[in-house]
N, C-alpha and C positions, 0 to 999 in steps of 0.2 A: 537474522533476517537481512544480513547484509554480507552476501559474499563477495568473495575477491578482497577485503579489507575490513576487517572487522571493527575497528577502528575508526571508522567513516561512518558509524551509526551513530547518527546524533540525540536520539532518545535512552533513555537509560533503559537496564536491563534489571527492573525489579517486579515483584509482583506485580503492583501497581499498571505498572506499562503492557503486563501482559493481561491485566482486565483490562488497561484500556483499549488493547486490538481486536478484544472480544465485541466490543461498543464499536469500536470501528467497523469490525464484520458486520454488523447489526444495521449499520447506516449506507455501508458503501457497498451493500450487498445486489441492490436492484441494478445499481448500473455495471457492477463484474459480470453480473447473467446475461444480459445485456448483449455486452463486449462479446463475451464467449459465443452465445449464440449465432451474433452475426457472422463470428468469426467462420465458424461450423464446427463448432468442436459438437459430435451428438452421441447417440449411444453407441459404446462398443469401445469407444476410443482410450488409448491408452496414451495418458497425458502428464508430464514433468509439469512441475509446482514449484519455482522458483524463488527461496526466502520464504519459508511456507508459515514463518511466524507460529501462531497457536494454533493453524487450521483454517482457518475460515475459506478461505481459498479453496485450498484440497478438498473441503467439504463442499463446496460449493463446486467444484468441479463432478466428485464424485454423483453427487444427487445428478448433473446433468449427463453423463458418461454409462450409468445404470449400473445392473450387476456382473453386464457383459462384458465393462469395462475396465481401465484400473486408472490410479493417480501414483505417481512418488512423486513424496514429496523430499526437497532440501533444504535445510534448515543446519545453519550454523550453530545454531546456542541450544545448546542440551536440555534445557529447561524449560525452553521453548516449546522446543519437540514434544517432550514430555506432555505439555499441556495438550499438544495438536493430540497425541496419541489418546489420552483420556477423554477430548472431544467424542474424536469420531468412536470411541468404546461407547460413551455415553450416547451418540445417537446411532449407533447399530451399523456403522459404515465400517468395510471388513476388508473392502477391493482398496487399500491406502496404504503404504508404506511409507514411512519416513527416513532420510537417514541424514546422520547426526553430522556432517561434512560442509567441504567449502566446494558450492558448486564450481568455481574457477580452477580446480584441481581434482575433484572426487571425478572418481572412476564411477558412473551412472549406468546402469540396464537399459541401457538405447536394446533398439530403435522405439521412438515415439511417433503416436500421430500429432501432437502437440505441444511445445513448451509455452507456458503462461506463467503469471505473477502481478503482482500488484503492489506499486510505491516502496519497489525494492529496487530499480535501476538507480534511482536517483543517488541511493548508499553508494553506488561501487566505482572503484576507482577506475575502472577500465570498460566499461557494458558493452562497448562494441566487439572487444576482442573477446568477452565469453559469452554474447549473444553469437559470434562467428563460432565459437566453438559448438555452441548448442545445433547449432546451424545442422550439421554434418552429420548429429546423432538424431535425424528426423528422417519418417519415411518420406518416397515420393510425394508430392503434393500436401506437406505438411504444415501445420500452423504453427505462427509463434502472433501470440493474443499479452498483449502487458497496459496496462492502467498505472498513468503517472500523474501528480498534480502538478498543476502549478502555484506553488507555497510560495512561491514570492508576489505573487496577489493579494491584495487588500483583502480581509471578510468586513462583509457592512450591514449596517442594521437601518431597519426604520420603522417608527421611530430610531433617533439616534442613543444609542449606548454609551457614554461616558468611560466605562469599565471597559467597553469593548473596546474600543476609540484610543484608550491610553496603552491597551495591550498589542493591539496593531503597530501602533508608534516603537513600539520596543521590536516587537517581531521581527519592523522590517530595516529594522537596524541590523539584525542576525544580517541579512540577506550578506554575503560577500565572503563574511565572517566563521559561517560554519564549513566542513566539509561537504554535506551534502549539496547537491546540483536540485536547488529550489525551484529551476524552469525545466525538470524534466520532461515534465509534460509537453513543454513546446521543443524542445533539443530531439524527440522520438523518432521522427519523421527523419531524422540528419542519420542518426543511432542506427535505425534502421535499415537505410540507404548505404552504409558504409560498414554493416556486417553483413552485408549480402545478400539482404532480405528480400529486397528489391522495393518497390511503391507499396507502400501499405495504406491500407484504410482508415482514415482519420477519424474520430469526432469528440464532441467537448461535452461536458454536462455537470453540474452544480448542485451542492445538495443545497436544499433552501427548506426553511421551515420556520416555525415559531410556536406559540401559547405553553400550557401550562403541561411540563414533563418534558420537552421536547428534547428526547437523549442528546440532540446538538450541540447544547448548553452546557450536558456533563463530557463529550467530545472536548470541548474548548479550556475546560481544566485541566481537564486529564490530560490531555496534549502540553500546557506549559505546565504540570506537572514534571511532564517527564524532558524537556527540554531544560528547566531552570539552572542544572548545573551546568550544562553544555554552555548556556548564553552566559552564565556565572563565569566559567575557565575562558573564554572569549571576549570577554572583558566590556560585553556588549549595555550599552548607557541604560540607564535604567531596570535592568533586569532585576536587581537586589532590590526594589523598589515595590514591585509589584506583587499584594499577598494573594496567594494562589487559593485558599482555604476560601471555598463560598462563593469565588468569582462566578459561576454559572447562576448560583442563585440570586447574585448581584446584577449580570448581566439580563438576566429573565426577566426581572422586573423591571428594570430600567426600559425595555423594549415593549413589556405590556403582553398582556393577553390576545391583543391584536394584531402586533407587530411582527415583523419579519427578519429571521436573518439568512443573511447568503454567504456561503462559505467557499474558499477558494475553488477555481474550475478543475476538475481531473481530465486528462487526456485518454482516447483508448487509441492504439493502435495495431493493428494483425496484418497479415499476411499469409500467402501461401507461398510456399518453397518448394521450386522445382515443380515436375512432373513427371 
């Protein structure tokens, strides 16, 4: 999920992390549809899938693209892939291809009407110089549609979460510490301007929720789940401190059946290319 440097992926690469992109597809799915729409990506279109992780994306592309359409996707980790491909088998999605490559070097079946991705720039060590590359393999008037967070924001609760509260404290300790670019979502707009996208379309949005199941809760383990060894080699205060086992269901309760949590802001931002 992270091309151009694979090694700049600060989440681990175990099962685990790949249910938990599945969970992730699950919550960040309304506002990708969103993004895309506005964008224009609609039927017929034939769209690139950047770090296409287990799918969620590509699938989500694909449902709005039709049968008229196609998606490929890229994905660096074989395993990944794998998982993307037994998705879309499992939901009957046939117009997808995946391939097993580093989009900063892979020879790709241009031309597209569209390259898109989601909270994969932030990974790569260079995004402008292979968002300029993607640039080129786009027809006339083409889109490029990408969703970043901003992870170096606070998540807050209220009532307040003590559990939550002490994991924030360590998080934003990461901030500086790890490889990934934690304000990609606010850097998009620079990114985009300077791979020759030109002015793109902004906007922000937040998942928020709360009571009793709320996948959010198993989002927030599963995320320092898959982070603990990262902020462990990074030598980041507190991190060995904090037991991972339960903390949603720690965090849930602390918050209440009434209570609310807001989780950091994702950025969208598109464009069209040329004419």
């Amino acid at each position: 999920m992270q091309p151009g440097n694979p090694d700049r992926y600060v989440l681990s690469r175990s099962q685990e992390e790949r249910q938990r992109l599945v969970l992730q597809d699950e919550l960040l799915g309304s506002m990708t549809r969103s993004l895309f729409q506005r964008a224009g990506l609609r039927e017929g279109s034939r769209v690139l899938d950047v770090g296409s992780g287990v799918g969620g994306v590509a699938l989500l592309a694909c449902d709005i693209v039709g049968t008229s359409g196609s998606v490929v996707g890229v994905e660096i980790d074989a395993e990944s892939a794998a998982v993307a491909v037994q998705r879309c088998a499992v939901a009957g999605v046939s117009k997808v291809t995946f391939l097993v490559d580093d989009v900063a070097t892979a020879t790709l079946p241009g031309p597209f009407d569209a390259v898109v991705g989601r909270l994969v720039l932030m990974h790569l060590q260079d995004p402008i110089a292979i968002l300029a590359r993607l640039r080129v393999m786009l027809r006339p008037n083409g889109i490029v549609a990408f969703l970043e967070g901003i992870m170096a924001a606070p998540r807050l609760s209220q009532p307040r979460s003590q559990s939550l509260e002490e994991l924030e404290r360590v998080r934003l300790r990461a901030v500086g510490r790890v490889p990934a670019n934690l304000l990609m979502g606010l850097d998009l707009r620079r990114v985009f301007l300077h791979a020759g996208l030109g002015e793109p379309h902004l906007s922000a949005e937040a998942l928020i929720g709360g009571g009793p199941g709320w996948p959010g809760f198993n989002l927030i383990e599963e995320t320092l789940r898959s982070l603990a060894e990262t902020w462990s080699r990074a030598g980041v205060e507190g991190a060995d401190q904090i037991v991972v086992d339960g903390l949603a269901e720690r965090i849930e309760r602390e918050v209440g059946d009434e209570g609310t949590v807001l989780m950091q802001p994702h950025v969208g931002a598109w464009a069209r290319v040329g004419g």
